[in-house]
C-alpha positions in Angstrom: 0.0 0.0 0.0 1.2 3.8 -0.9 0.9 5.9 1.2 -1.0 8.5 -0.9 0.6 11.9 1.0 4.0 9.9 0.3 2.6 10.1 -3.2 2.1 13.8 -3.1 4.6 15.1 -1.2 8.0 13.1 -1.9 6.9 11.2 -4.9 10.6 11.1 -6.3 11.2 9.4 -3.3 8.8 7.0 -3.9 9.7 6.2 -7.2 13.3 5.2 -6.0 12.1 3.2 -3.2 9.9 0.8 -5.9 12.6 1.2 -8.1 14.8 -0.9 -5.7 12.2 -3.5 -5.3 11.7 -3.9 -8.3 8.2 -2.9 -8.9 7.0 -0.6 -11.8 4.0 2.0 -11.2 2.9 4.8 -13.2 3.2 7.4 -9.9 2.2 10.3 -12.5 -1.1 8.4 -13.3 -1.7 7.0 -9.6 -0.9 10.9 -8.2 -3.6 12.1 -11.2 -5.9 9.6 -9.7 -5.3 11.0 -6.0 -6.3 14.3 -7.5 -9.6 13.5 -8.7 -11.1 11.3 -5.9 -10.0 14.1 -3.1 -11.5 16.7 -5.8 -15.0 14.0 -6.1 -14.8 13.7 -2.4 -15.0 17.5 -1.9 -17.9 17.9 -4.4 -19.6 15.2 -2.2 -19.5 17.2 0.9 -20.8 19.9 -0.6 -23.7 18.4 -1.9 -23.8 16.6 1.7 -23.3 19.6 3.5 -26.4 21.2 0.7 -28.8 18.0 1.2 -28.5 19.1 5.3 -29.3 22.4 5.0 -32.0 22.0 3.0 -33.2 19.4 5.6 -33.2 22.0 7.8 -35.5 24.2 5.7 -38.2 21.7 5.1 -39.3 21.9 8.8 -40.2 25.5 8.2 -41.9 25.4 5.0 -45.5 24.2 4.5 -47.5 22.6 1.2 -46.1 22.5 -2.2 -43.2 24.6 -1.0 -42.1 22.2 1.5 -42.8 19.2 -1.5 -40.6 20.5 -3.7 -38.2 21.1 -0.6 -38.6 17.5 0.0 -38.3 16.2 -3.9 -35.1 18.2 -3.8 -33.3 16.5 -0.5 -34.1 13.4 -2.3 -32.2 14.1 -5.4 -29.0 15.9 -3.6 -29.4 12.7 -1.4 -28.9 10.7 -4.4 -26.3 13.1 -5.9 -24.3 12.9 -2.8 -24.2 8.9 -2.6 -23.1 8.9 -6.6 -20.2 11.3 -5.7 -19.0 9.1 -2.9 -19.4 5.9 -4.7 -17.9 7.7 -8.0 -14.7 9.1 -5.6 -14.2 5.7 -4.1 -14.4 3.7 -7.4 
């Protein structure tokens, strides 16, 4: 296992250290891929951080207002468990 701040932070390091055990990795690619699932992770919490605020709202609201409300949870709910699952794939 890499340690993935390793990866970021001393990644010539790294290289060297597989390089002496033999092992080839694309660290360019695999520090690329670091990238984009702490970027997909931070979009998550936002839309988690969204979905609770507007949880908080609903309580407040009243009829079609607080439907919509509702209806809208539900899909930043659904948003929020795609992000995770997309940043963890």
């Amino acid at each position: 296992m890499i340690d993935t701040s390793i990866l970021r932070e001393r990644q010539d390091e790294l290289a060297a250290s597989l390089e002496r055990r033999g092992i080839t990795i694309d660290l360019d690619a695999l520090a690329d891929l670091d990238v984009r699932r702490r970027r997909t992770r931070a979009d998550a919490e936002e839309l988690r951080a969204s979905q609770k605020d507007a949880g908080k709202a609903i309580s407040s609201l009243q009829g079609d207002e607080k439907a919509e409300a509702i209806a809208r949870a539900g899909e930043l709910s659904a948003a929020y468990k795609q992000a995770l699952a997309d940043a963890d794939a």
